[in-house]
N, C-alpha and C positions, 0 to 999 in steps of 0.2 A: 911650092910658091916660087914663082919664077920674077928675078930683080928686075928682069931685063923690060916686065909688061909695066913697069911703073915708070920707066923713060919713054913708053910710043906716048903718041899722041894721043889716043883714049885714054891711057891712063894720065895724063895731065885732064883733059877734059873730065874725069871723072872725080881728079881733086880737086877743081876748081868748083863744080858744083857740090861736091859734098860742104866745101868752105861755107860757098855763099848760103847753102841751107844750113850751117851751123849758123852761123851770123843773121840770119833770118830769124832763127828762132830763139839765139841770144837776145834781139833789138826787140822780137814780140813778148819777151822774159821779164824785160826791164820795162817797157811798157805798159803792162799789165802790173806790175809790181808800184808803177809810178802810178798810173789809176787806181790803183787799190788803198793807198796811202794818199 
């Protein structure tokens, strides 16, 4: 595991999408939960 690929720039690119797909799927979690109720 090398530290040094989480400072380039893909690896920022690739935490920014992991976020926004967490956060995607948290807002479609709670939406479903809010429709279901």
């Amino acid at each position: 595991m090398k530290v040094a690929k989480i400072s380039s720039p893909l690896g920022q690119v690739l935490m920014m999408a992991a976020l926004m797909i967490l956060m995607s799927l948290g807002t479609m979690t709670v939406v479903v939960l809010a429709g279901g109720f």
